[in-house]
ZANU-318831 format. One line per 3 residues: number of its first residue (from 0); their letters; for each residue y, x, z of C-alpha. Coordinates in nm, 3 decimals. Example, Ala and Ser with C-alpha at 12.3 -4.5 7.8 and 13.67 -1.06 7.14 Angstrom:
BEGIN
0 = AS = -0.450/1.230/0.780  -0.106/1.367/0.714
This chain:
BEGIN
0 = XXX = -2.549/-3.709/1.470  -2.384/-4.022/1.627  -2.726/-4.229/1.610
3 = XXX = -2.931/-3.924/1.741  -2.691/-3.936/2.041  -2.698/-4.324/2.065
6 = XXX = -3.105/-4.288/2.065  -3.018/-4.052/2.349  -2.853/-4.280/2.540
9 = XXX = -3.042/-4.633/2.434  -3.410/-4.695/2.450  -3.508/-4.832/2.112
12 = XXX = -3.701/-5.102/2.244  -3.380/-5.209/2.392  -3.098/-5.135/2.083
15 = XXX = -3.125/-5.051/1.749  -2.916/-4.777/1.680  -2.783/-4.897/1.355
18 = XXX = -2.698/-5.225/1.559  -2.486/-5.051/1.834  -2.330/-4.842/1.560
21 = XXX = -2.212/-5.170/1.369  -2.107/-5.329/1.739  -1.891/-4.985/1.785
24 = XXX = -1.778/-4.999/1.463  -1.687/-5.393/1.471  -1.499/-5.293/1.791
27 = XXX = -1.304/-5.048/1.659  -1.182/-5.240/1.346  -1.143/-5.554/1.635
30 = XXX = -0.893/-5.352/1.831  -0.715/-5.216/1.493  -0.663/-5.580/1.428
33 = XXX = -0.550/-5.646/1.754  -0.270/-5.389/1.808  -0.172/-5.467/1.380
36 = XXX = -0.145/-5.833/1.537  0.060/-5.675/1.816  0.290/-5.532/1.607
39 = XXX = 0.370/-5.791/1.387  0.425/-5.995/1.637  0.694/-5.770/1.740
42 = XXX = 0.814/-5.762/1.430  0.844/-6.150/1.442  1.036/-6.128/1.770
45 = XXX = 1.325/-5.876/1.628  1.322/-6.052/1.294  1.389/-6.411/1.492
48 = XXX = 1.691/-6.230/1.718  1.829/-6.073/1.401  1.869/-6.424/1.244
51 = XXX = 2.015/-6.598/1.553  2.232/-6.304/1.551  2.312/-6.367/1.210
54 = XXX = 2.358/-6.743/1.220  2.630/-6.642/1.505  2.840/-6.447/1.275
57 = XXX = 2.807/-6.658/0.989  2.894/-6.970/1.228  3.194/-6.763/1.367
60 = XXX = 3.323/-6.648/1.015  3.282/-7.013/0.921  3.516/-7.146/1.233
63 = XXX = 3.789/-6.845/1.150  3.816/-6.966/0.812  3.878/-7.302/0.888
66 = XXX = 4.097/-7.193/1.191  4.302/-6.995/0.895  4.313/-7.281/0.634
69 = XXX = 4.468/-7.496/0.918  4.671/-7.208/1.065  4.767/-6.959/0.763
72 = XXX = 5.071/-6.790/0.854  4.952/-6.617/1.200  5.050/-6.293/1.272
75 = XXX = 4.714/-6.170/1.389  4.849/-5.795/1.394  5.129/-5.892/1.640
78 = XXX = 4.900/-6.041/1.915  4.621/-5.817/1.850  4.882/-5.517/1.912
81 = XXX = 5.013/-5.686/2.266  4.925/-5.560/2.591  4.725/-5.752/2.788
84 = XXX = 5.013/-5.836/3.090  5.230/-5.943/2.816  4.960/-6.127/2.638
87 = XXX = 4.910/-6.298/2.952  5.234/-6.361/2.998  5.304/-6.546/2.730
90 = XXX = 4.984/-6.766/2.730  5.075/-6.868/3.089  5.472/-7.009/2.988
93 = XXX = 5.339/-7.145/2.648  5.455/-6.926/2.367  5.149/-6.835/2.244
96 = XXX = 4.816/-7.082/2.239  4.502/-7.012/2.397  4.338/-7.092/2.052
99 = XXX = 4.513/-6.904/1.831  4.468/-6.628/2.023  4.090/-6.664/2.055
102 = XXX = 4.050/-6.706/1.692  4.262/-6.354/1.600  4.013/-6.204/1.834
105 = XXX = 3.718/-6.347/1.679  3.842/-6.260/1.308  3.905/-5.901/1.406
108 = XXX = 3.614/-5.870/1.605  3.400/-5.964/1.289  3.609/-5.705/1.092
111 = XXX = 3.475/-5.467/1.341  3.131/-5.545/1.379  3.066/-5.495/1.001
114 = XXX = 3.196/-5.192/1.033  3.002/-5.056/1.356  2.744/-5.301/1.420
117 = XXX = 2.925/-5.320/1.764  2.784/-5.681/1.862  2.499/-5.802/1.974
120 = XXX = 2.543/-6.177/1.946  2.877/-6.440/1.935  2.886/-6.669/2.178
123 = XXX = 2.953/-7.012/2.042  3.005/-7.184/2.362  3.377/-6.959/2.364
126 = XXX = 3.486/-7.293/2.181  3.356/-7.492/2.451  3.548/-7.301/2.740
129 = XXX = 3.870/-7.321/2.498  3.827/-7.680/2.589  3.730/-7.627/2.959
132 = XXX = 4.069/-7.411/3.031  4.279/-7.649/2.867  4.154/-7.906/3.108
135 = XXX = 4.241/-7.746/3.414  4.482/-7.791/3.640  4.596/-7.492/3.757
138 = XXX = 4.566/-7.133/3.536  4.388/-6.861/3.660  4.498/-6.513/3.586
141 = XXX = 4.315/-6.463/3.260  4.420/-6.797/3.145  4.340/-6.784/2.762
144 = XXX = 4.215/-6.388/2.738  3.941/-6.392/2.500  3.677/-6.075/2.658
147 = XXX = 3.321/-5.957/2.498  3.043/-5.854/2.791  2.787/-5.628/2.735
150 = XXX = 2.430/-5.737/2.639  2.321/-5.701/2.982  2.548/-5.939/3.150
153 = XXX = 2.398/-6.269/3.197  2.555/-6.566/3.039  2.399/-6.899/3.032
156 = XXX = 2.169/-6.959/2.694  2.186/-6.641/2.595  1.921/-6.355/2.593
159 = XXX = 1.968/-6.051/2.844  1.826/-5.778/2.608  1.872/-5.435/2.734
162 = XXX = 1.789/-5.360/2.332  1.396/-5.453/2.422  1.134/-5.641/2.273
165 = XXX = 0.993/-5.777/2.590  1.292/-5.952/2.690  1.313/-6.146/2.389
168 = XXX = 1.261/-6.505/2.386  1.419/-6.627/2.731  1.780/-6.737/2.769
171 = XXX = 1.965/-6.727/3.064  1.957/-7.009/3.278  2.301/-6.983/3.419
174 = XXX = 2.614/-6.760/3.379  2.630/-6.413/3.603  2.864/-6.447/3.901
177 = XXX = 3.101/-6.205/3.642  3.107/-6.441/3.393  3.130/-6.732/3.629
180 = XXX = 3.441/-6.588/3.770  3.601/-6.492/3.442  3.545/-6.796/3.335
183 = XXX = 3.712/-6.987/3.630  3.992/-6.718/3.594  4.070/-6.899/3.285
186 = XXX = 3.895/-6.603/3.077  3.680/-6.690/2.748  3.375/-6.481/2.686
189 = XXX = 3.301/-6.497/2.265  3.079/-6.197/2.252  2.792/-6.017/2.377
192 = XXX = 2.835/-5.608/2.260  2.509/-5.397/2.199  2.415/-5.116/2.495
195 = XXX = 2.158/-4.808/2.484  1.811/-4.949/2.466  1.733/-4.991/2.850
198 = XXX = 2.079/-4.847/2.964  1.942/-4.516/2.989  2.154/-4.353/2.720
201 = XXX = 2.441/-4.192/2.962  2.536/-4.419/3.220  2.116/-4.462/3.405
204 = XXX = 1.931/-4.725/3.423  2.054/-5.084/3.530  1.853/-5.429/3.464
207 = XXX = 1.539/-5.316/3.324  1.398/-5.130/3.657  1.550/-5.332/3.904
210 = XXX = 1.550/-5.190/4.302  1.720/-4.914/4.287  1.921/-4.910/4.579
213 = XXX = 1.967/-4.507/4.643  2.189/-4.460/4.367  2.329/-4.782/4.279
216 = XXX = 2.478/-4.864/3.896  2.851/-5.018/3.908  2.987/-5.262/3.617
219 = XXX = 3.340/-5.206/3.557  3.600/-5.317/3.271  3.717/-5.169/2.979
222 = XXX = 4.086/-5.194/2.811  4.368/-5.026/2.643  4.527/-4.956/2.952
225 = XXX = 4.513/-4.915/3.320  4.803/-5.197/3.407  4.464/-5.472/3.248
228 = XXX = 4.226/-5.268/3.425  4.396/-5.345/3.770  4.490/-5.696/3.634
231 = XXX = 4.091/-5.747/3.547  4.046/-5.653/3.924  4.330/-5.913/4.113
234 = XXX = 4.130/-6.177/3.918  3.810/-6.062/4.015  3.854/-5.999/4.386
237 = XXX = 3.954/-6.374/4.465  3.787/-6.666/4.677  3.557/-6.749/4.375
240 = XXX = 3.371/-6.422/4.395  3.376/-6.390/4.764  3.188/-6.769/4.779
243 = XXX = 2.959/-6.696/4.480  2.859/-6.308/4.603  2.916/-6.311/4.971
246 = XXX = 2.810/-5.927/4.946  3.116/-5.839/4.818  3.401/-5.759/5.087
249 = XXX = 3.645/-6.050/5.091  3.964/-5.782/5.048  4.196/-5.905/4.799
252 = XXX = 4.371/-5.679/4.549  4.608/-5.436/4.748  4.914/-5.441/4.519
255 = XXX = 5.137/-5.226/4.772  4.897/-4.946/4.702  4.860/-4.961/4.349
258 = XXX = 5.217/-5.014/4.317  5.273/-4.720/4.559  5.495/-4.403/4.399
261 = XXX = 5.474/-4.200/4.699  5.354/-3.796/4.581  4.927/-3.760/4.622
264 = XXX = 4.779/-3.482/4.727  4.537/-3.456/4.438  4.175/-3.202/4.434
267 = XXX = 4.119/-3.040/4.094  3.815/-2.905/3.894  3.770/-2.831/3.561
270 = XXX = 3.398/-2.800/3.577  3.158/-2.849/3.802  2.894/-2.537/3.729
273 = XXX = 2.608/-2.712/3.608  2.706/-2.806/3.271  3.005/-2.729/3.102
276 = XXX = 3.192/-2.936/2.918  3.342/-2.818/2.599  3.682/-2.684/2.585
279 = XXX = 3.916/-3.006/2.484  3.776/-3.163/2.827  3.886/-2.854/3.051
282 = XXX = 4.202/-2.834/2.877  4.253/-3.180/2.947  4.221/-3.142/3.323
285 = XXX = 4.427/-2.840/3.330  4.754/-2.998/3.135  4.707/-3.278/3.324
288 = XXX = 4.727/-3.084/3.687  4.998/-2.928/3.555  5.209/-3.261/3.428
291 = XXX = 5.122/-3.406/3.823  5.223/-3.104/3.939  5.558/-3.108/3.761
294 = XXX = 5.619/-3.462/3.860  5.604/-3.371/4.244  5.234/-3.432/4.343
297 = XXX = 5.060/-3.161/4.531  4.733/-2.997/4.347  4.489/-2.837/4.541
300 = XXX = 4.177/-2.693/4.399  3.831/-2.870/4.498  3.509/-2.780/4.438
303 = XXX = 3.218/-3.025/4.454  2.940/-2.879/4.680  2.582/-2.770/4.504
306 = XXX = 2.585/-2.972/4.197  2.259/-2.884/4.094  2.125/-2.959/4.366
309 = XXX = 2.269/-3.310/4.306  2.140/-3.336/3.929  1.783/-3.265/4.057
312 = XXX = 1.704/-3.369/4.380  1.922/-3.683/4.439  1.964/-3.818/4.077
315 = XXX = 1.705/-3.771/3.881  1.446/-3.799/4.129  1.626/-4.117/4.239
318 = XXX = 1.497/-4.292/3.903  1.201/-4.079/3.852  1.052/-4.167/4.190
321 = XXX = 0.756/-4.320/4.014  0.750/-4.024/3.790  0.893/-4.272/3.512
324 = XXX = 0.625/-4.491/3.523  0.862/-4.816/3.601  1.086/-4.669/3.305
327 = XXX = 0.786/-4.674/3.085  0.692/-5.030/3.149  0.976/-5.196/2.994
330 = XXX = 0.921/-5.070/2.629  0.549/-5.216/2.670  0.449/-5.391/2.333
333 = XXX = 0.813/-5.298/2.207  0.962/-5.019/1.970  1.161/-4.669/2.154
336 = XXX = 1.466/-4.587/1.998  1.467/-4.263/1.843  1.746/-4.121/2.055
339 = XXX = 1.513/-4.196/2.359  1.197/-4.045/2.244  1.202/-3.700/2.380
342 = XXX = 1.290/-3.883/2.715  0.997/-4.092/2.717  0.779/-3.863/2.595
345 = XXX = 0.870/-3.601/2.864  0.787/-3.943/3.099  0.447/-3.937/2.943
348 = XXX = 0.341/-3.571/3.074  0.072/-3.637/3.366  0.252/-3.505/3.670
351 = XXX = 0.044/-3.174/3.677  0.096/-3.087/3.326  0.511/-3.157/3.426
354 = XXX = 0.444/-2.911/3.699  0.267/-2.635/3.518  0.541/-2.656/3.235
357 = XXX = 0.789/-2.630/3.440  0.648/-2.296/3.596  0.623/-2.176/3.241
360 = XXX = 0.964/-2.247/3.173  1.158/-2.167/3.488  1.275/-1.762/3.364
363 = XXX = 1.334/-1.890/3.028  1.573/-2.231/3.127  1.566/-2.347/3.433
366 = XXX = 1.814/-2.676/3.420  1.471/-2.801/3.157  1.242/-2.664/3.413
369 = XXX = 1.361/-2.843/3.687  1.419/-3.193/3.495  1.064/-3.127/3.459
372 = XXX = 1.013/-3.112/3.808  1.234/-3.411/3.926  1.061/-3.617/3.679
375 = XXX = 0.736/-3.587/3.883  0.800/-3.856/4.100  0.752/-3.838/4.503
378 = XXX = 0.419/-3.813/4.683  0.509/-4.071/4.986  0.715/-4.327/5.102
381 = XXX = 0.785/-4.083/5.375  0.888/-3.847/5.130  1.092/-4.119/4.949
384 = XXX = 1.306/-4.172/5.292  1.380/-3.861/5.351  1.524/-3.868/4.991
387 = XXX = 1.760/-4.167/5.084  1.838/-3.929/5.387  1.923/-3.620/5.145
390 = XXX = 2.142/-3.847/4.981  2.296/-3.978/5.297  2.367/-3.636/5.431
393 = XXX = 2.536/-3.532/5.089  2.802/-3.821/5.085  2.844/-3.694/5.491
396 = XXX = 2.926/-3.340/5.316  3.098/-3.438/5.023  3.355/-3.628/5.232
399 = XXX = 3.376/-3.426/5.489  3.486/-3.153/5.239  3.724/-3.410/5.097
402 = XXX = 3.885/-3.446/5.403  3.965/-3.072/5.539  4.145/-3.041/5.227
405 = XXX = 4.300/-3.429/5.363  4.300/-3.533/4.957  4.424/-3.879/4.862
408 = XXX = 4.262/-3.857/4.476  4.038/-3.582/4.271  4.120/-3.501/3.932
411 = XXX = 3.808/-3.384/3.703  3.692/-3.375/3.381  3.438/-3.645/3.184
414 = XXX = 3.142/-3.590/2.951  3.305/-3.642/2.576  3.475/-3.656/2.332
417 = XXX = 3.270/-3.900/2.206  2.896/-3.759/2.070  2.766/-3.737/1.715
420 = XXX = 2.527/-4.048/1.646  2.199/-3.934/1.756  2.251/-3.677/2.044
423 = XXX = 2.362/-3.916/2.292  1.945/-3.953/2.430  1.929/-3.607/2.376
426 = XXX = 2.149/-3.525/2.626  2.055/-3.690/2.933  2.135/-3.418/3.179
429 = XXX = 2.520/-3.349/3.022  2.601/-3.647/3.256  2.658/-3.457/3.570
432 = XXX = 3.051/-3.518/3.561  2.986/-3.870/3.628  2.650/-3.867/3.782
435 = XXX = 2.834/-3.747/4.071  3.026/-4.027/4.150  2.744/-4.276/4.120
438 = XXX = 2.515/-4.078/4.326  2.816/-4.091/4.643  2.890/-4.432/4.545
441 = XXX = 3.256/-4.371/4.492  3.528/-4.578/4.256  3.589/-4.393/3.928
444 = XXX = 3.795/-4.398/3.625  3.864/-4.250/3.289  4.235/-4.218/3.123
447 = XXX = 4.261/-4.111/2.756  4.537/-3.842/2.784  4.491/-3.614/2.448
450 = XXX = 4.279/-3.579/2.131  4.079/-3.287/1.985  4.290/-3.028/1.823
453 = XXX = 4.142/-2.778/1.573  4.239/-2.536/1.854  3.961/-2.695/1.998
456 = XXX = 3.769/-2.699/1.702  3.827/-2.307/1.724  3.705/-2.293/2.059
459 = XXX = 3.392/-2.477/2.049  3.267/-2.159/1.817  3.285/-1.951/2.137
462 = XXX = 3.135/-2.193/2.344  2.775/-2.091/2.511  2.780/-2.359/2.870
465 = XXX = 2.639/-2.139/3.164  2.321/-2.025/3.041  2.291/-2.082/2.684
468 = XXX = 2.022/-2.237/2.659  1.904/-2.558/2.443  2.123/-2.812/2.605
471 = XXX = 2.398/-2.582/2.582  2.297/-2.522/2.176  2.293/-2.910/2.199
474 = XXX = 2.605/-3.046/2.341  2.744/-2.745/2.102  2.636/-2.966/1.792
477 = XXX = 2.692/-3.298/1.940  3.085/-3.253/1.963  3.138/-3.064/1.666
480 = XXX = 3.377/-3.225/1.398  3.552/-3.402/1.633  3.895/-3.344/1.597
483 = XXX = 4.186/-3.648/1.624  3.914/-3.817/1.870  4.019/-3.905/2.211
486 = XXX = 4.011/-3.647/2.519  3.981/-3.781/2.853  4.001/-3.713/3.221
489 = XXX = 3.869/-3.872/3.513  3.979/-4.051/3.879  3.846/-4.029/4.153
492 = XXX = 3.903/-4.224/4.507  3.694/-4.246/4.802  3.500/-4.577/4.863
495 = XXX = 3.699/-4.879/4.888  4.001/-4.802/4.739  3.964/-4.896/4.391
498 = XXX = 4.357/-4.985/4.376  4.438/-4.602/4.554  4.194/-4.506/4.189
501 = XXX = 4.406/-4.717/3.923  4.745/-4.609/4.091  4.606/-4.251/4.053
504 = XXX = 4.496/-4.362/3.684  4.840/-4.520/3.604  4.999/-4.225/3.718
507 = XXX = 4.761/-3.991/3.494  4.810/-4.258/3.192  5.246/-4.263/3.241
510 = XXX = 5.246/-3.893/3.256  5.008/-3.836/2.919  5.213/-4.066/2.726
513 = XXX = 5.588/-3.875/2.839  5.393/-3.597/2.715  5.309/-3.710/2.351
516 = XX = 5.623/-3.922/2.318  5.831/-3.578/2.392
């Protein structure tokens, strides 16, 4: 059959049939060689960044020992157990060295890593800035803190990752501004922690599709408590970061409003209609307006305007404006994590085909239908302004809400407790609690302030979301089992007062832990 069709197409005087069919065939095994090259070549790449990652650890393991034979009779569980003002504290008058302190960090971040695969890569140079702070004159406000920044934070020799293949094989030439200014703070960065492959796993996507100005992504710190989170902040609004970033406003910490105790007026909602949450997180917002309310702030109830409207139209068409074709790029030659396949391959539907199922599946579930839709991209670049318009007019709204109701803070909840491993990517759309605040660009925060309870537990039986459907069935399974995990809330200010958001998050944090010390 496949040489009458070739005689068909091919005068014999010109090509032998049985000749083209060996050239076709030839190609064929040619390009199974090629992509079989491809992917070992891959292969090569993540094999080489495992080892360097492993060389790290056993090169850090190696130091700690040696640290311990000269040191043996540290308490690591007393300075791992201090909080960070009073660790501070005490490496600023003397009582406690910068290098014992950085070595009880690296020893029990090694404990946890082999538990949780947690880190990416140790940063040897941390031994090299234990020599640089001890040099300077003066101390900056993280004077001796060891800190770990996530894989996609740029430090100088070191690979930016994102968790993909293509990005392997070229260090950083030179530390972020963040880690520049840490580092002149007197802070000492020993480890790089692992992220969702591309940063699309809850939280959207940051490095790897760069130019996204619409809805714009916002690094922040972690720690134990909100006093470091606002101490993280003084040291990071200072003269260093104002030179080295010029785009950031040069407004030093405001420590008369985060020191403020003066009653809020404080907007509540335990849900925002669009998905959710399950019942520890609701119950977490409601105890918690009640403990402000008993300790003489005023609670008003708030409800954030058209939320699905939001999901769609501003958010997810924000990074689908390509129709995910910019997404798609950056796993070129590289592996997709399993928890990201279904995204991807919903990315992969030709823009028609996303259409017609979303027609199809509109009676049926309509949040999946329109994701479907949003993911289709935009037509124009007129059609792309108007978009930043939309957006523009929402955050007009939004406040303008905010202020008839003249709120200093909003209480809400946050998507958790934390997810099952492997529903995180399954999930993308479960975000809208904090989708919100990226997409009006306002200062955020979460405060632990309970764990699950087999009340909970209870609860979560019951649970069906708003219209039962297979994200609902989803987020169902992902937070099952959870109980004794961590239940959160989350802070809200309007933009530019970041220290208005801690003092609301101290306050939160104080009240929480009256409540479980009673």
């Amino acid at each position: 059959m496949i040489q009458q069709q070739l005689r068909q197409l091919l005068p014999e005087r010109e090509v032998d049939p049985s000749a083209a069919l060996a050239l076709l065939c030839g190609s064929a095994a040619a390009v199974g060689v090629w992509k079989w090259l491809g992917k070992r070549q891959i292969q090569k790449k993540i094999e080489e960044a495992r080892r360097t990652r492993d060389e790290g650890v056993k090169k850090m393991a190696k130091a700690v020992q040696q640290f311990r034979e000269q040191v043996p009779h540290v308490q690591t569980d007393a300075i791992l157990s201090l909080p960070l003002l009073e660790l501070t504290e005490r490496l600023q008058e003397g009582s406690l060295y910068p290098k014992i302190v950085l070595y009880t960090y690296l020893e029990k971040a090694l404990e946890v890593t082999q538990q949780t695969n947690c880190l990416r890569h140790f940063i040897p140079e941390c031994e090299e800035q234990l020599q640089e702070i001890q040099r300077q004159r003066e101390k900056g406000l993280l004077y001796g803190i060891p800190v770990s920044i996530k894989d996609h934070i740029g430090h100088k020799g070191h690979l930016v990752t994102c968790g993909l293949v293509q990005c392997l094989g070229t260090p950083v030439q030179e530390d972020s501004v963040l880690v520049k200014v840490l580092k002149r703070q007197g802070a000492i960065p020993f480890a790089m922690t692992n992220v969702p492959q591309s940063l699309f796993n809850l939280s959207g996507v940051g490095d790897p599709v760069s130019g996204i100005l619409a809805v714009p992504c916002a690094l922040g710190p972690m720690a134990r408590d909100v006093d470091s989170l606002a101490l993280c902040m003084k040291a990071l609004l200072c003269q260093d970061m104002f030179w080295l970033d010029p785009t950031v406003p040069p407004i030093p910490f405001n420590e008369e409003v985060y020191s403020s105790s003066a009653p809020l007026r404080v907007g509540y909602y335990d849900t925002d209609g669009y998905f959710p949450l399950p019942p520890c997180m609701r119950r977490a917002v409601q105890e918690t307006r009640g403990a402000l309310q008993a300790a003489g702030h005023q609670l008003v109830p708030f409800s954030p305007p058209r939320i699905h409207y939001v999901m769609n139209e501003l958010f997810l068409k924000t990074f689908f404006a390509d129709g995910g074709r910019a997404w798609l790029d950056v796993f070129t030659g590289g592996t997709v994590d399993p928890n990201l396949k279904s995204q991807v391959n919903c990315c992969k539907i030709p823009k028609l085909g996303k259409k017609l199922l979303a027609l199809i599946l509109k009676p049926l579930f309509p949040r999946l239908a329109d994701y479907l839709s949003a993911l289709g991209g935009m037509r124009s670049v007129k059609e792309m302004w108007n978009h930043h318009h939309q957006i523009e007019a929402y955050r007009t709204e939004f406040i303008a809400r905010w202020r008839e109701l003249r709120l200093d803070v909003v209480l809400c909840p946050v998507l958790g407790p934390a997810f099952t491993t492997g529903y995180p990517g399954k999930l993308l759309t479960a975000i809208s609690s904090t989708m919100l605040y990226n997409v009006l660009n306002f200062p955020a925060g979460v405060v632990r302030v309970s764990t699950v309870t087999e009340a909970d537990e209870e609860e979560l039986k019951l649970y069906r979301g708003c219209c039962d459907d297979p994200w609902d069935r989803t987020l169902k399974q992902a937070v099952a089992g959870a109980v004794g995990l961590p239940v959160a809330v989350q802070c809200v200010a309007l933009p530019w007062q970041e220290e208005l958001c801690l003092r609301f998050m101290k306050e939160v944090e104080t009240l929480s832990r009256e409540k479980r010390a009673a």
